[in-house]
PDB file of N, CA, C and O in Angstrom:
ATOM      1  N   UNK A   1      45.946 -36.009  -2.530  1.00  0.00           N
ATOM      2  CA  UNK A   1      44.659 -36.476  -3.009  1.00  0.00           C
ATOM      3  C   UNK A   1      44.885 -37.408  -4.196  1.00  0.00           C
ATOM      4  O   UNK A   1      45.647 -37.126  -5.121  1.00  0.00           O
ATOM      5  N   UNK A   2      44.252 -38.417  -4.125  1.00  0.00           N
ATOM      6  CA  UNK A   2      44.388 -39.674  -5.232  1.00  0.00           C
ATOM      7  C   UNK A   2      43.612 -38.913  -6.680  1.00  0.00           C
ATOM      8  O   UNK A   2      42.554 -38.288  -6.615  1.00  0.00           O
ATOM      9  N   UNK A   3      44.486 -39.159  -8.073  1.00  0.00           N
ATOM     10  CA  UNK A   3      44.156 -38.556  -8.756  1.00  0.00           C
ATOM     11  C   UNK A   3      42.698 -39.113  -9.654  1.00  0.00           C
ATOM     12  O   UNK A   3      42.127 -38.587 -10.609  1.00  0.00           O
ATOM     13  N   UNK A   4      42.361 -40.528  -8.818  1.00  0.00           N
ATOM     14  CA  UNK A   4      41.292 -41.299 -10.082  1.00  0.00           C
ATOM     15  C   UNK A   4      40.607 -41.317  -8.681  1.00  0.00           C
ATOM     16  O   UNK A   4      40.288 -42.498  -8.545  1.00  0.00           O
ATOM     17  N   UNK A   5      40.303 -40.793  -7.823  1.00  0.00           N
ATOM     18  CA  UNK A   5      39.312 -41.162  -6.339  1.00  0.00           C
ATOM     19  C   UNK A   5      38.464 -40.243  -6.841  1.00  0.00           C
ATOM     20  O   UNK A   5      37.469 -40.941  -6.647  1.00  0.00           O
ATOM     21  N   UNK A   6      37.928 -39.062  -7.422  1.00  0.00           N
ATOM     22  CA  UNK A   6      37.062 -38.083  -7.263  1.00  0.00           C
ATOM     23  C   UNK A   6      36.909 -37.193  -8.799  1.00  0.00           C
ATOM     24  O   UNK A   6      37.574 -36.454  -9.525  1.00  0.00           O
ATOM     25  N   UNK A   7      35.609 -37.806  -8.720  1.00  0.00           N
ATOM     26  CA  UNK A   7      35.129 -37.239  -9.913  1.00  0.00           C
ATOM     27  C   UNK A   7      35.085 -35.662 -10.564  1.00  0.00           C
ATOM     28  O   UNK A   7      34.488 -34.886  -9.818  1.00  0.00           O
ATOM     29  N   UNK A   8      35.497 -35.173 -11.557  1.00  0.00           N
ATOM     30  CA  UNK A   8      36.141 -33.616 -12.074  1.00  0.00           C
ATOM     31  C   UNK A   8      34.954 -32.732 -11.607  1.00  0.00           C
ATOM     32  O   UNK A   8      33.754 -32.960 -11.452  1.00  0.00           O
ATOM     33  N   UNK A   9      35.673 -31.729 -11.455  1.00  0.00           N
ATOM     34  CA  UNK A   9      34.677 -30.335 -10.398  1.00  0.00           C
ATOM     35  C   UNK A   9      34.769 -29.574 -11.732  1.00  0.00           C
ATOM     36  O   UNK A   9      35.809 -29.224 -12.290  1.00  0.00           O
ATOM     37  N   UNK A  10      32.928 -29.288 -12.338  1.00  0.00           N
ATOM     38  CA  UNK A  10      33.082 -28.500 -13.653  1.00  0.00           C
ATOM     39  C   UNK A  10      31.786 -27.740 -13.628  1.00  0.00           C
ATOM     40  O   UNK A  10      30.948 -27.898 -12.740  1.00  0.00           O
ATOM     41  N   UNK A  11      31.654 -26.920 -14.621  1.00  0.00           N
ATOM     42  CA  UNK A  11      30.321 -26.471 -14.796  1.00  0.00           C
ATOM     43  C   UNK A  11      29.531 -27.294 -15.273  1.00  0.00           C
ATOM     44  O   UNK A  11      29.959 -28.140 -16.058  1.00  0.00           O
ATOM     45  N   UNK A  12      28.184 -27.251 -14.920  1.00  0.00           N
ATOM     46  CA  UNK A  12      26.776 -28.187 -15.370  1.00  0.00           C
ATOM     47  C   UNK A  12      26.307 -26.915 -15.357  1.00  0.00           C
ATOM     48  O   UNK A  12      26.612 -25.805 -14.922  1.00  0.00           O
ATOM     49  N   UNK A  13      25.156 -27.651 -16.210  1.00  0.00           N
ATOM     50  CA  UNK A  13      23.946 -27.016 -16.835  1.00  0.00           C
ATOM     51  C   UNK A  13      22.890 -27.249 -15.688  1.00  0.00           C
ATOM     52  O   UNK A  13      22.683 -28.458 -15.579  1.00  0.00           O
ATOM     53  N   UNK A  14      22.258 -26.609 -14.925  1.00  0.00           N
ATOM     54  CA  UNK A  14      20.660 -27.498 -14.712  1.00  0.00           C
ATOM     55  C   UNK A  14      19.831 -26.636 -14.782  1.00  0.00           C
ATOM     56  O   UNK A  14      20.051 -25.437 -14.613  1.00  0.00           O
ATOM     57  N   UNK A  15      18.580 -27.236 -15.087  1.00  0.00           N
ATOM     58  CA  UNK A  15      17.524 -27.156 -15.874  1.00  0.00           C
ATOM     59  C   UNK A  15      16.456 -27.695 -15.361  1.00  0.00           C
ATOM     60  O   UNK A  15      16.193 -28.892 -15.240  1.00  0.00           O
ATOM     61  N   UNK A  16      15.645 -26.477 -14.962  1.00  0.00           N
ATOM     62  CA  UNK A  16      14.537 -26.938 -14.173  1.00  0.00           C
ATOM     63  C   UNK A  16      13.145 -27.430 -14.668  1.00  0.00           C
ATOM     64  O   UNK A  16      12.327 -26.588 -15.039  1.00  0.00           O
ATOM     65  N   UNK A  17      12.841 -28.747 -14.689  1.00  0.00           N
ATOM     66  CA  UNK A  17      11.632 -29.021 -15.826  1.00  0.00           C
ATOM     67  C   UNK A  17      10.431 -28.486 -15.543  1.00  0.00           C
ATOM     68  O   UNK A  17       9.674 -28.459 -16.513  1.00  0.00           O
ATOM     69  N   UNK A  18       9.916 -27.961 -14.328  1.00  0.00           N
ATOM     70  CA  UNK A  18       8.509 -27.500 -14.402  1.00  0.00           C
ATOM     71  C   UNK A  18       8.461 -26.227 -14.663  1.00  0.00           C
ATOM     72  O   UNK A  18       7.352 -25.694 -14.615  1.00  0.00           O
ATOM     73  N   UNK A  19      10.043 -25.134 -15.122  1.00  0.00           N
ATOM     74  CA  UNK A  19       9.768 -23.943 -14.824  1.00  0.00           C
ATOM     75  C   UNK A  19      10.344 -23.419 -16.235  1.00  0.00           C
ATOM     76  O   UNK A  19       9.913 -22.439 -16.843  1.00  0.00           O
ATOM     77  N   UNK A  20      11.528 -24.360 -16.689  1.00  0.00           N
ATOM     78  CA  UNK A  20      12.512 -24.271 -17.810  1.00  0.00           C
ATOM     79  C   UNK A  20      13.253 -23.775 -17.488  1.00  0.00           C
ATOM     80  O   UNK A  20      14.198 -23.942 -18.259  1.00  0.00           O
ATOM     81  N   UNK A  21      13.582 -22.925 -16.416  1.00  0.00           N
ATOM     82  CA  UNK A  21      14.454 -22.079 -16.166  1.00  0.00           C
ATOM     83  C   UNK A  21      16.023 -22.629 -16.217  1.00  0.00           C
ATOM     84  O   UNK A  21      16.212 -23.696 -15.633  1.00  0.00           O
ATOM     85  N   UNK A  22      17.170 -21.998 -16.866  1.00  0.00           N
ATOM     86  CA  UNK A  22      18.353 -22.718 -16.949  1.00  0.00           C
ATOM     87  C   UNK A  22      19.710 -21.929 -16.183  1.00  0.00           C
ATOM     88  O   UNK A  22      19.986 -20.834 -16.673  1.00  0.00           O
ATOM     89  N   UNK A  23      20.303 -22.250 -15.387  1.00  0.00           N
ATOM     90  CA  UNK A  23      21.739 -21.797 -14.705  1.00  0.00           C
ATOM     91  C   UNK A  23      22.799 -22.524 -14.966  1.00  0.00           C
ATOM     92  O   UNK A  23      22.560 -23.536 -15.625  1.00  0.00           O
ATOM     93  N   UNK A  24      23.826 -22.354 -14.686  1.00  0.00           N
ATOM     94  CA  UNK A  24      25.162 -22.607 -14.950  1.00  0.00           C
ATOM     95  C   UNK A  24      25.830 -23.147 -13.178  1.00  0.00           C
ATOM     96  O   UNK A  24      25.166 -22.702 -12.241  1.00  0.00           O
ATOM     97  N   UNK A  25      26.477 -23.619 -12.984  1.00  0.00           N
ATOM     98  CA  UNK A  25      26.836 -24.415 -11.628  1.00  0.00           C
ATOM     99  C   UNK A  25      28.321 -24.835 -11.539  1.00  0.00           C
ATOM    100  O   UNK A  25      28.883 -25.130 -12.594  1.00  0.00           O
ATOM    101  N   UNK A  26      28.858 -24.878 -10.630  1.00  0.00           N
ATOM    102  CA  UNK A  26      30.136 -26.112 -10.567  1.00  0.00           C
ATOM    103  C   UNK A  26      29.544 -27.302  -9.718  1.00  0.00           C
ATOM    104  O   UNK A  26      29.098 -27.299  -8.571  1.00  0.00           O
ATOM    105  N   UNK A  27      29.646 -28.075 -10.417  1.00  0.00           N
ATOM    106  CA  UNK A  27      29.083 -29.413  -9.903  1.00  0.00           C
ATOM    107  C   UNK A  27      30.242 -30.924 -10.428  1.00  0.00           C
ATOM    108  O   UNK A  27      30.999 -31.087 -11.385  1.00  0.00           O
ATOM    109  N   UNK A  28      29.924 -31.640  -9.442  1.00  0.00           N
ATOM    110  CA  UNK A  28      30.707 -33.234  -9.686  1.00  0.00           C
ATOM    111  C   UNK A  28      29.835 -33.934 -10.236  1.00  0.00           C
ATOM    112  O   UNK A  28      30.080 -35.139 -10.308  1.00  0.00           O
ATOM    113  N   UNK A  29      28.291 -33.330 -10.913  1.00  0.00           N
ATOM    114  CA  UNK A  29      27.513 -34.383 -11.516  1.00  0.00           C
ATOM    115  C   UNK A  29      27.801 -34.902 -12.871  1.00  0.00           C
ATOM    116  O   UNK A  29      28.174 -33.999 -13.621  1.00  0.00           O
ATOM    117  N   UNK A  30      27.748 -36.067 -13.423  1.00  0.00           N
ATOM    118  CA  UNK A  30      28.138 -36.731 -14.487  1.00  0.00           C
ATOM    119  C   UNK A  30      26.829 -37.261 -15.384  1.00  0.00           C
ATOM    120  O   UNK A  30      25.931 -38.057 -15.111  1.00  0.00           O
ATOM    121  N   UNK A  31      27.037 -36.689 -16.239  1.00  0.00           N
ATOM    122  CA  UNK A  31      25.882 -37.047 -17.505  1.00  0.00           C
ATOM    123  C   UNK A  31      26.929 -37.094 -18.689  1.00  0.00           C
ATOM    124  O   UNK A  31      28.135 -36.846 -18.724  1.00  0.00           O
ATOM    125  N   UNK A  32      25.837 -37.586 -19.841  1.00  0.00           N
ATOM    126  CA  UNK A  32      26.123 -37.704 -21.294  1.00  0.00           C
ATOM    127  C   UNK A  32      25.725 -36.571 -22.081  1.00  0.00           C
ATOM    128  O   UNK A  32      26.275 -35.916 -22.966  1.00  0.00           O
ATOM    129  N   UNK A  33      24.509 -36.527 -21.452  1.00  0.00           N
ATOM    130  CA  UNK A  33      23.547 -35.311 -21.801  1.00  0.00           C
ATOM    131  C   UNK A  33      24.825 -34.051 -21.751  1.00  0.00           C
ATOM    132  O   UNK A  33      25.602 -33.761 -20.841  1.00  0.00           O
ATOM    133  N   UNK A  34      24.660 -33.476 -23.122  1.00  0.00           N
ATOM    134  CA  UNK A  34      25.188 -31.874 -23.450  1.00  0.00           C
ATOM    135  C   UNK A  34      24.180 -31.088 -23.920  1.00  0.00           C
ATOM    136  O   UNK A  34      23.328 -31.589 -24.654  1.00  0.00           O
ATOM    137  N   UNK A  35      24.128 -29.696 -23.553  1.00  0.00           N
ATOM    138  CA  UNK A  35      23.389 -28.651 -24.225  1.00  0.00           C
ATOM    139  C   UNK A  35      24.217 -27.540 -24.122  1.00  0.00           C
ATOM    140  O   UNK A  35      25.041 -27.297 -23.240  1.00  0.00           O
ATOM    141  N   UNK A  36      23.898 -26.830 -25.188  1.00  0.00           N
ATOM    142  CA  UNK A  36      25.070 -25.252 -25.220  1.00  0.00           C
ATOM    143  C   UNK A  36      23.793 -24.132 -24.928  1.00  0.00           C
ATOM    144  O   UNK A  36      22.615 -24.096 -25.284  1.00  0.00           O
ATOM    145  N   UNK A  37      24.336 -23.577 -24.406  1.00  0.00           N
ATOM    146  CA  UNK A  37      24.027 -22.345 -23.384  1.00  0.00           C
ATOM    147  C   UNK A  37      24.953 -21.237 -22.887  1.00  0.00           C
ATOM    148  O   UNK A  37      25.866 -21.203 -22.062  1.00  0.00           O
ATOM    149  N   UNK A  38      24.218 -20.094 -23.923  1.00  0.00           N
ATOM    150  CA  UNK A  38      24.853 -19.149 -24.098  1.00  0.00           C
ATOM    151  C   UNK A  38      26.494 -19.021 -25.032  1.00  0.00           C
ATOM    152  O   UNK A  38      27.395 -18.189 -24.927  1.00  0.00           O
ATOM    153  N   UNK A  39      26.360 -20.168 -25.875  1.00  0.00           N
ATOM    154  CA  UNK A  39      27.496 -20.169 -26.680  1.00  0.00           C
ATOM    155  C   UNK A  39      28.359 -21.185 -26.150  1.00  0.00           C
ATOM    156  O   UNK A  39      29.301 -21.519 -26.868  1.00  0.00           O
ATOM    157  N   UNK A  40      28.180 -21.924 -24.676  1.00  0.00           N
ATOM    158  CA  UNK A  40      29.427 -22.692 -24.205  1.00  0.00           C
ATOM    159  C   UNK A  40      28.495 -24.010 -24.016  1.00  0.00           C
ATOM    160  O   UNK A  40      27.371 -24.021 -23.514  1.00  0.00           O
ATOM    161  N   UNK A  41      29.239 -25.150 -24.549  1.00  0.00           N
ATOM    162  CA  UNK A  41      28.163 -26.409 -24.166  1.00  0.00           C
ATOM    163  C   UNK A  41      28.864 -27.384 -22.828  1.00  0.00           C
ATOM    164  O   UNK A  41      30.033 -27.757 -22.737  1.00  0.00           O
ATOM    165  N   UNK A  42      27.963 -27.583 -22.065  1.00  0.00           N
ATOM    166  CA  UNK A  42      27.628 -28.321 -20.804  1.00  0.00           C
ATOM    167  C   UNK A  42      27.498 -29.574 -20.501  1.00  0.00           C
ATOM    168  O   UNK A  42      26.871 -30.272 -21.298  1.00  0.00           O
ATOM    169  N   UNK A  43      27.971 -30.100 -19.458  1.00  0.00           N
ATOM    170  CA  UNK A  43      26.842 -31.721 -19.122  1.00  0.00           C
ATOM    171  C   UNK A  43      25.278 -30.986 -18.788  1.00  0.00           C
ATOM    172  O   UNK A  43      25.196 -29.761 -18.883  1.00  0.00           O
ATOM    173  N   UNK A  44      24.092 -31.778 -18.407  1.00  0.00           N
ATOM    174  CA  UNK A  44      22.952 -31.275 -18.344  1.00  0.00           C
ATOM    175  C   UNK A  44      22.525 -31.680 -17.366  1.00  0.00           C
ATOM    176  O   UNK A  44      22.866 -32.862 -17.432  1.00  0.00           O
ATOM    177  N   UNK A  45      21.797 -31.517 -16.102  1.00  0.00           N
ATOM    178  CA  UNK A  45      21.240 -32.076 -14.848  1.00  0.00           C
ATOM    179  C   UNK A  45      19.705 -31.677 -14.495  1.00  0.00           C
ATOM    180  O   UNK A  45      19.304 -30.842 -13.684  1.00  0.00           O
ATOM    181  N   UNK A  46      19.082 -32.407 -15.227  1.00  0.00           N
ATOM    182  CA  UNK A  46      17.762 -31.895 -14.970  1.00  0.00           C
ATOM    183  C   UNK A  46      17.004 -31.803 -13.642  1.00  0.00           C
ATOM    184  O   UNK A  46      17.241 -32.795 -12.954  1.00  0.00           O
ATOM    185  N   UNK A  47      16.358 -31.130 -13.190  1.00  0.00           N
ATOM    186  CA  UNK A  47      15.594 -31.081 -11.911  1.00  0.00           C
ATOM    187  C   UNK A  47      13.972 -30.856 -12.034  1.00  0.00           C
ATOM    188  O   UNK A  47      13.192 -30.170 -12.694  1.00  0.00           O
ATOM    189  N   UNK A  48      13.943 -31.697 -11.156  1.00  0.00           N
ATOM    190  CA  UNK A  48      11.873 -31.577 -11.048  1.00  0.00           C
ATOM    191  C   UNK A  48      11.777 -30.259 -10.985  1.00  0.00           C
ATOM    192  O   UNK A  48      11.434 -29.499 -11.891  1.00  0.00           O
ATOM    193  N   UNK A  49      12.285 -29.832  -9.191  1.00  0.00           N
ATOM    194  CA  UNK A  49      11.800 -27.972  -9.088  1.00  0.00           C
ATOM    195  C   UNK A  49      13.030 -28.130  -7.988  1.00  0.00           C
ATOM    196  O   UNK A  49      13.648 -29.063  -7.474  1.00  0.00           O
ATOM    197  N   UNK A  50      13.030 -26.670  -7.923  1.00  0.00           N
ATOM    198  CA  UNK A  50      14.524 -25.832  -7.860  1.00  0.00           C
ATOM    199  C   UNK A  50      13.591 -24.762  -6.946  1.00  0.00           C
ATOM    200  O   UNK A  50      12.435 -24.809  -6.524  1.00  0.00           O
ATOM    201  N   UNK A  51      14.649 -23.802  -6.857  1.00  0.00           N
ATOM    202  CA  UNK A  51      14.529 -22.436  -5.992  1.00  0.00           C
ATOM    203  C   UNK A  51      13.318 -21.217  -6.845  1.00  0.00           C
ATOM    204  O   UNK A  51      12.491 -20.419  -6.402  1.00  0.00           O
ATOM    205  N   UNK A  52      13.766 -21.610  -8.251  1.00  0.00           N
ATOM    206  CA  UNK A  52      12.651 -20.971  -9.449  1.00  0.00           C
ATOM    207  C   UNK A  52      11.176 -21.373  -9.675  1.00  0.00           C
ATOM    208  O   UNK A  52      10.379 -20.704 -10.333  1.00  0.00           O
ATOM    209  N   UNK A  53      10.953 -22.329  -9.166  1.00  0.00           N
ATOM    210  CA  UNK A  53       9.784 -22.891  -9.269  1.00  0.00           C
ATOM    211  C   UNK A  53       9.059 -23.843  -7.602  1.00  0.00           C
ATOM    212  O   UNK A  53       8.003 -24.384  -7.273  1.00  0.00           O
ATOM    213  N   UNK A  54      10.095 -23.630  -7.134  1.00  0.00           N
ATOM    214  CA  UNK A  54       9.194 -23.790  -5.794  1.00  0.00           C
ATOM    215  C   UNK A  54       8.524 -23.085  -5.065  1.00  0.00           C
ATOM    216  O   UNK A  54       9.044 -22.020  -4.734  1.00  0.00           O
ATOM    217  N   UNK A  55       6.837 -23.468  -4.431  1.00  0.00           N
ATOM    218  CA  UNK A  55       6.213 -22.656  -4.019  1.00  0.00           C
ATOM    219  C   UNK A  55       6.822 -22.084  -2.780  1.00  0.00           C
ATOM    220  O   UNK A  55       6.343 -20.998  -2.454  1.00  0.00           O
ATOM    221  N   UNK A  56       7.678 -22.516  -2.083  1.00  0.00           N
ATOM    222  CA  UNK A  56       7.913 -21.694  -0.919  1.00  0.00           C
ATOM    223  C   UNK A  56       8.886 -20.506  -1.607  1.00  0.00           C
ATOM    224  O   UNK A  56       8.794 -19.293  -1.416  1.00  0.00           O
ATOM    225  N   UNK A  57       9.597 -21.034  -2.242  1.00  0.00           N
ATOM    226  CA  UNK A  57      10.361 -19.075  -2.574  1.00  0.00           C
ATOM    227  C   UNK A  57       9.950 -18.413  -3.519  1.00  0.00           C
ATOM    228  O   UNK A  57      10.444 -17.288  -3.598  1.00  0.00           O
ATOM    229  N   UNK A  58       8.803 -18.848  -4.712  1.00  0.00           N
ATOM    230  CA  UNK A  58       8.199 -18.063  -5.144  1.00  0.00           C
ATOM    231  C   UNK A  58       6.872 -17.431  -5.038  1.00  0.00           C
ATOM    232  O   UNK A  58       6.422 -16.545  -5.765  1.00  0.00           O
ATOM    233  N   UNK A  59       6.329 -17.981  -4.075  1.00  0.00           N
ATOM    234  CA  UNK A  59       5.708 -17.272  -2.965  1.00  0.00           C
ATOM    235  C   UNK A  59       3.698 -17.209  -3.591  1.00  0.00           C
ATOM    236  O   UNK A  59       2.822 -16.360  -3.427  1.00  0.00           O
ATOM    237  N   UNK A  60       3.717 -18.637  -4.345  1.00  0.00           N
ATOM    238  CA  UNK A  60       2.530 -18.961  -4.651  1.00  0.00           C
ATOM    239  C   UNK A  60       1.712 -19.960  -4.590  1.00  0.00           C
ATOM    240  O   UNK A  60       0.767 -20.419  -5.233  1.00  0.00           O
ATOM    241  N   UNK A  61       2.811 -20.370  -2.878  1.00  0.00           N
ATOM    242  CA  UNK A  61       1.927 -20.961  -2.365  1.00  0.00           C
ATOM    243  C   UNK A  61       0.636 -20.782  -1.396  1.00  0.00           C
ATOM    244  O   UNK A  61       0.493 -20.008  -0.450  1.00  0.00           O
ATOM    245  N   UNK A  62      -0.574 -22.080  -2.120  1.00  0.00           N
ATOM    246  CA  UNK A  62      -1.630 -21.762  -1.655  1.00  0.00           C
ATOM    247  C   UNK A  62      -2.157 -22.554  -0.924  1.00  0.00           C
ATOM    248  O   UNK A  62      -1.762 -23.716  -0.836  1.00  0.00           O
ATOM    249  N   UNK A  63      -3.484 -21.918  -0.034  1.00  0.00           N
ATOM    250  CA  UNK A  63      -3.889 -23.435   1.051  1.00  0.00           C
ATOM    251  C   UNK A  63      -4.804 -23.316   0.736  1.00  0.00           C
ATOM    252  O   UNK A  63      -5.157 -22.137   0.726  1.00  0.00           O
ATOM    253  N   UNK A  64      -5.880 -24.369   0.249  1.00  0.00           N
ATOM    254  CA  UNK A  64      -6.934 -23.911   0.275  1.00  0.00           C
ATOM    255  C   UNK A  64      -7.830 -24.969   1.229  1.00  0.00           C
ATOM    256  O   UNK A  64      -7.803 -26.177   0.994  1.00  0.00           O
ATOM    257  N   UNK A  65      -8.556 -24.451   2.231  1.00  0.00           N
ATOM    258  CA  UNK A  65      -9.154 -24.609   3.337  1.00  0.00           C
ATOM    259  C   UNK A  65     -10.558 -24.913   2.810  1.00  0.00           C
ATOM    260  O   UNK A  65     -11.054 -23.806   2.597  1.00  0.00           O
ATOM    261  N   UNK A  66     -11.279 -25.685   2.554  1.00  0.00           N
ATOM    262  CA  UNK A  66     -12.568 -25.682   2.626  1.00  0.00           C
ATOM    263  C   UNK A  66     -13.387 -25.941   3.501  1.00  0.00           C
ATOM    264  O   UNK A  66     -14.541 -25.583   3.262  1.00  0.00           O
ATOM    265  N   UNK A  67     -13.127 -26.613   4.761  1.00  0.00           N
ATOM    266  CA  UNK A  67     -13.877 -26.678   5.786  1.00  0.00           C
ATOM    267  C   UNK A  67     -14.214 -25.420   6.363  1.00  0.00           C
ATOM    268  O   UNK A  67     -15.306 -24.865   6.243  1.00  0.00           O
ATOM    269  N   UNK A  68     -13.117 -24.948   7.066  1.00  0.00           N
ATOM    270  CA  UNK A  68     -12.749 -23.590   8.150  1.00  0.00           C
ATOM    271  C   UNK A  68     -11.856 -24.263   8.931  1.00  0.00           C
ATOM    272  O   UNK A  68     -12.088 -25.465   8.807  1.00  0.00           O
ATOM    273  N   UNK A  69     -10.823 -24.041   9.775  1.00  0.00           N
ATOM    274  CA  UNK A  69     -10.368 -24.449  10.438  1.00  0.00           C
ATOM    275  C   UNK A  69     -10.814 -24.207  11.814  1.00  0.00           C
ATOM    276  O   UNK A  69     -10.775 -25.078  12.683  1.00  0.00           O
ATOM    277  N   UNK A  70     -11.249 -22.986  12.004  1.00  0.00           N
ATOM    278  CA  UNK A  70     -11.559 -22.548  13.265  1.00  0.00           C
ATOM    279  C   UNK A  70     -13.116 -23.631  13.605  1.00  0.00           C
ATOM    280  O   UNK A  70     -13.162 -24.052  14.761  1.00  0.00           O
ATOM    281  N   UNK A  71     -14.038 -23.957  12.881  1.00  0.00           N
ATOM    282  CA  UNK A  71     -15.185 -24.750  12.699  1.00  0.00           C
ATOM    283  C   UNK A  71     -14.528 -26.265  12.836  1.00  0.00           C
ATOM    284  O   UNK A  71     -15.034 -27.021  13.665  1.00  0.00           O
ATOM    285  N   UNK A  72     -13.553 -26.661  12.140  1.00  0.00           N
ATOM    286  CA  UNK A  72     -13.450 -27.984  12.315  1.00  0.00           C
ATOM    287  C   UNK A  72     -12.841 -28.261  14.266  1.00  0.00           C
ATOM    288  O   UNK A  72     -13.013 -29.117  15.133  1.00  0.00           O
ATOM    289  N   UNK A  73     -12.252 -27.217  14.159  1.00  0.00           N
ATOM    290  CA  UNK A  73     -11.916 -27.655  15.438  1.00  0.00           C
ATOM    291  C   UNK A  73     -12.858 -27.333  16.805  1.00  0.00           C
ATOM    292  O   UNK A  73     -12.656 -27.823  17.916  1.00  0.00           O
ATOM    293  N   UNK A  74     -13.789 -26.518  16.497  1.00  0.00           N
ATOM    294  CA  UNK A  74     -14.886 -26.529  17.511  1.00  0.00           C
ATOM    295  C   UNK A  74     -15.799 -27.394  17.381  1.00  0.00           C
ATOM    296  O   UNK A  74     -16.587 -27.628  18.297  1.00  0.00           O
ATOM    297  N   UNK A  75     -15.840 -28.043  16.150  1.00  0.00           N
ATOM    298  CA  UNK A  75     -16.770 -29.319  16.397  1.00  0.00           C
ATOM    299  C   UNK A  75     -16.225 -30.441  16.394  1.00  0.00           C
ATOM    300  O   UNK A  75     -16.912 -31.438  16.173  1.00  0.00           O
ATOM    301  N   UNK A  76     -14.484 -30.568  16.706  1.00  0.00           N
ATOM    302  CA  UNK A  76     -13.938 -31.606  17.143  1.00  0.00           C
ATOM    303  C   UNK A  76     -13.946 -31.498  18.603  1.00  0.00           C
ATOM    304  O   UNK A  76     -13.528 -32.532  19.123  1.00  0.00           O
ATOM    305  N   UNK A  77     -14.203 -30.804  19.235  1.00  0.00           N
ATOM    306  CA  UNK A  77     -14.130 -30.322  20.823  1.00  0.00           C
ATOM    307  C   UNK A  77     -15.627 -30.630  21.576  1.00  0.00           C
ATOM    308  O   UNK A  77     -16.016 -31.259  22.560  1.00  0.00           O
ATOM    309  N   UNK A  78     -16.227 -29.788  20.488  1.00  0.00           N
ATOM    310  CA  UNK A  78     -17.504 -29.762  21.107  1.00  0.00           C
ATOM    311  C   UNK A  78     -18.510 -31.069  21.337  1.00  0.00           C
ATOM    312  O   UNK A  78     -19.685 -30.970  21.692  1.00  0.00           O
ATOM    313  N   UNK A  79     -17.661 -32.574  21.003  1.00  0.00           N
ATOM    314  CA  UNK A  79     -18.500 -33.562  20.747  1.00  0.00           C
ATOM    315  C   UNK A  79     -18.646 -34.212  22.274  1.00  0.00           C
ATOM    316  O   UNK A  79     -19.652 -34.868  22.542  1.00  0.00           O
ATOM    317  N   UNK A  80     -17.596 -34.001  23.267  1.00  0.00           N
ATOM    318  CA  UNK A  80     -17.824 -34.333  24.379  1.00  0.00           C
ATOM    319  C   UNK A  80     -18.761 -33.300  25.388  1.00  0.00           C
ATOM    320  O   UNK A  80     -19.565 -33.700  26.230  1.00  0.00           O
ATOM    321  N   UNK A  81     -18.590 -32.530  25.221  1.00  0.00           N
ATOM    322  CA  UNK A  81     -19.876 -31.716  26.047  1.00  0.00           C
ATOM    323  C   UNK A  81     -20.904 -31.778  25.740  1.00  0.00           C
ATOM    324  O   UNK A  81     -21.276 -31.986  24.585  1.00  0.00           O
ATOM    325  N   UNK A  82     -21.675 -31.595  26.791  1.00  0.00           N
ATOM    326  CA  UNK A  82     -23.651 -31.258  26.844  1.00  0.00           C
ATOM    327  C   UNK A  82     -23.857 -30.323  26.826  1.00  0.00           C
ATOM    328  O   UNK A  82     -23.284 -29.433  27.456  1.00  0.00           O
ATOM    329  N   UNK A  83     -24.941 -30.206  25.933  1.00  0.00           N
ATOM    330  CA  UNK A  83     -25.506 -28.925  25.490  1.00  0.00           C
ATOM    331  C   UNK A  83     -26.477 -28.645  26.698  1.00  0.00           C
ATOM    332  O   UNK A  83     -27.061 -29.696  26.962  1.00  0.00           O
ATOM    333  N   UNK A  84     -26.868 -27.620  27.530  1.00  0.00           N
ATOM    334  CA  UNK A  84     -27.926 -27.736  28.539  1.00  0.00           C
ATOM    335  C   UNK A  84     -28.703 -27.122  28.200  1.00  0.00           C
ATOM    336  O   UNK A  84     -29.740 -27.020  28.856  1.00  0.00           O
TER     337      UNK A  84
END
């Protein structure tokens, strides 16, 4: 393996901005950005949303329906038939 082809395999920081939540990683990502965490300081990789703050695994996701669904679709159906 070429020794300047591939960028160093280290711990990062990332840091989830909508949740704050912070973990520790081995990652090839490259920043300037340092923060110390838990006594040891890091590169930093911020993220929109992560596993901590996404609605599918934290399980608050919501639908909210205001029509009905069962209604929208009987009066998408019902426009070709006669009423007798």
């Amino acid at each position: 393996m070429k020794k300047q082809g591939h960028p160093p395999y280290q711990e990062v920081l990332f840091i989830d901005e909508s949740s704050q939540d912070k973990w520790v990683c081995r990652s090839t990502y490259q920043t300037d950005e340092r923060e110390t965490f838990e006594g040891q300081e890091y590169p930093v990789c911020r993220v929109a949303i992560s596993g901590y703050s996404h609605p599918a695994y934290t399980g608050t996701q919501q639908f909210v329906d205001t029509e009905g669904r069962i209604d929208k679709f009987r009066r998408k159906y019902q426009r070709g038939k006669k009423s007798s």
